[in-house]
N, C-alpha and C positions, 0 to 999 in steps of 0.2 A: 395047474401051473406050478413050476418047481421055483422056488427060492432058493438064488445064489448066495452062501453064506458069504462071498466077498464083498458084496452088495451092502452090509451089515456092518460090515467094517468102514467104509466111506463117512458116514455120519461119525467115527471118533478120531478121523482123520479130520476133519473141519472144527471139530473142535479143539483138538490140543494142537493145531494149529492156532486157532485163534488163542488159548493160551498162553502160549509161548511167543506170540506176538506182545500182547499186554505184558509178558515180563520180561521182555527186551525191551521195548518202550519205557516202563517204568523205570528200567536201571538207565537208558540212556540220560533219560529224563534229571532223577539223581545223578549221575554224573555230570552231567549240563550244572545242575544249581549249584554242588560242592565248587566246583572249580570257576563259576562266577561268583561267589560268596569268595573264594579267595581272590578273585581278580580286583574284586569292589575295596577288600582290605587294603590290598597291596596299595589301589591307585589313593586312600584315602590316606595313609602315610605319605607319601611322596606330596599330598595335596598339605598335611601339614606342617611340611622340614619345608617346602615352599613358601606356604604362608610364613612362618617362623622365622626365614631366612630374609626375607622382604623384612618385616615387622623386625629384627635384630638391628638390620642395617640401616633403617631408619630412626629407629632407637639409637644406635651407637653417634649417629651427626645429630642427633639434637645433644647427647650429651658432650661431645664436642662443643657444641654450638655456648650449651652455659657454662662450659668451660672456658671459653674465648670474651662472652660475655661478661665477667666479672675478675675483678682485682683478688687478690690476697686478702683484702679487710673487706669485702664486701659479699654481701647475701644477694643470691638469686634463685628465686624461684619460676619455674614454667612447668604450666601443666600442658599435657599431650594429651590426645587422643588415639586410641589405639583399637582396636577389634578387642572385644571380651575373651572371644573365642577362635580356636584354628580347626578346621576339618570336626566340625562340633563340639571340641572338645575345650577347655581350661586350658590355660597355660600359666607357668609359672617361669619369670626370668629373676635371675639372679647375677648380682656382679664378683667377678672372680680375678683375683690376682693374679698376674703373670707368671706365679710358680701353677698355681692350680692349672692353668690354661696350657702350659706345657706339660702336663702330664695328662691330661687329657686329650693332648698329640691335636690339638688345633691345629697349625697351621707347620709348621717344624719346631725343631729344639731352639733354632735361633731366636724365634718369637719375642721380645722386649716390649709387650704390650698387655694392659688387663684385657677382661674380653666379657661378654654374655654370654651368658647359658640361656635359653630359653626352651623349656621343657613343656610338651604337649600332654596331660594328663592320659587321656584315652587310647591317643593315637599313637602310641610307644613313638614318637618322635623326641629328640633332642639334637636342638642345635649350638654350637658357638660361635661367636662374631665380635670378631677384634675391636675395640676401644681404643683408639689413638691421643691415651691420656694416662698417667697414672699417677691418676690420685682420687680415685672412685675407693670409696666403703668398701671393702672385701666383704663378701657374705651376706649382703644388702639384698633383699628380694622383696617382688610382690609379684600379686596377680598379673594377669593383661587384662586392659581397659585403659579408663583415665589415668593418668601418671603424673605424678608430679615429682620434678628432675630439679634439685635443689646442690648448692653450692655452699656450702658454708666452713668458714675458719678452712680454706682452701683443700675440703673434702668434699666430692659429690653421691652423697643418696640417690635413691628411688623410692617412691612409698605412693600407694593408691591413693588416688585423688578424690576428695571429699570428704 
């Protein structure tokens, strides 16, 4: 019996086949997780300029609210409750004066309003949200969480509660 040397060749055709399968697989594979690892980033920003935006605008009508609630000689205090955290992350708000809020291009140049800043630590999120009062502390910040939203000698603070 005579052996055809192409016969010989068939077995390293089955195999760098199957090679070359496992390394097309594997890059798709890495491909697939880079660009779901970026998709999970992208939606986890948007999930905390969300959260942030919500959490702003309810913060901005409670400090209305102990603005309305107290006179020129009178103290008030209210604590709030707040989420600790946005998209897992800290957040830090601060109150800013109608010049800083216009150069931070909030809302337009016409703006006549102080505003929050509320900054997500992790999630390169930052937001701003108008105050419809001025006469908040410039530069007054804390954490998120409990809050306590005080008035006094007709200026309004914020400072962590407890």
């Amino acid at each position: 019996m005579k052996i055809n040397p192409r016969r010989t060749d068939r077995g390293t055709s089955i195999t760098i086949t199957h090679v070359l399968t496992i390394g097309i697989t594997t890059l798709l594979i890495a491909a697939l997780l880079t660009s779901s690892g970026t998709l999970l980033e992208t939606e986890t920003e948007r999930s905390a300029e969300s959260s942030l935006e919500t959490i702003g605008e309810r913060l901005a009508g409670e400090i209305e609210s102990v603005d309305r609630m107290a006179t020129d000689d009178e103290t008030v205090n209210v604590t709030a409750d707040h989420p600790r955290t946005v998209a897992n992350s800290r957040y830090n708000i601060e109150l800013l004066d109608k010049d800083k809020c216009r150069d931070a291009e909030l809302l337009n140049d016409s703006t006549e309003n102080d505003c929050l800043r509320l900054t997500a630590s992790n999630a390169d999120a930052e937001v701003y949200v108008p105050v419809a009062i001025d006469n908040l502390e410039p530069n007054d910040s804390a954490f998120g969480g409990s809050l306590e939203i005080s008035k006094e000698s007709g200026k309004i603070t914020i400072e962590r509660a407890g």
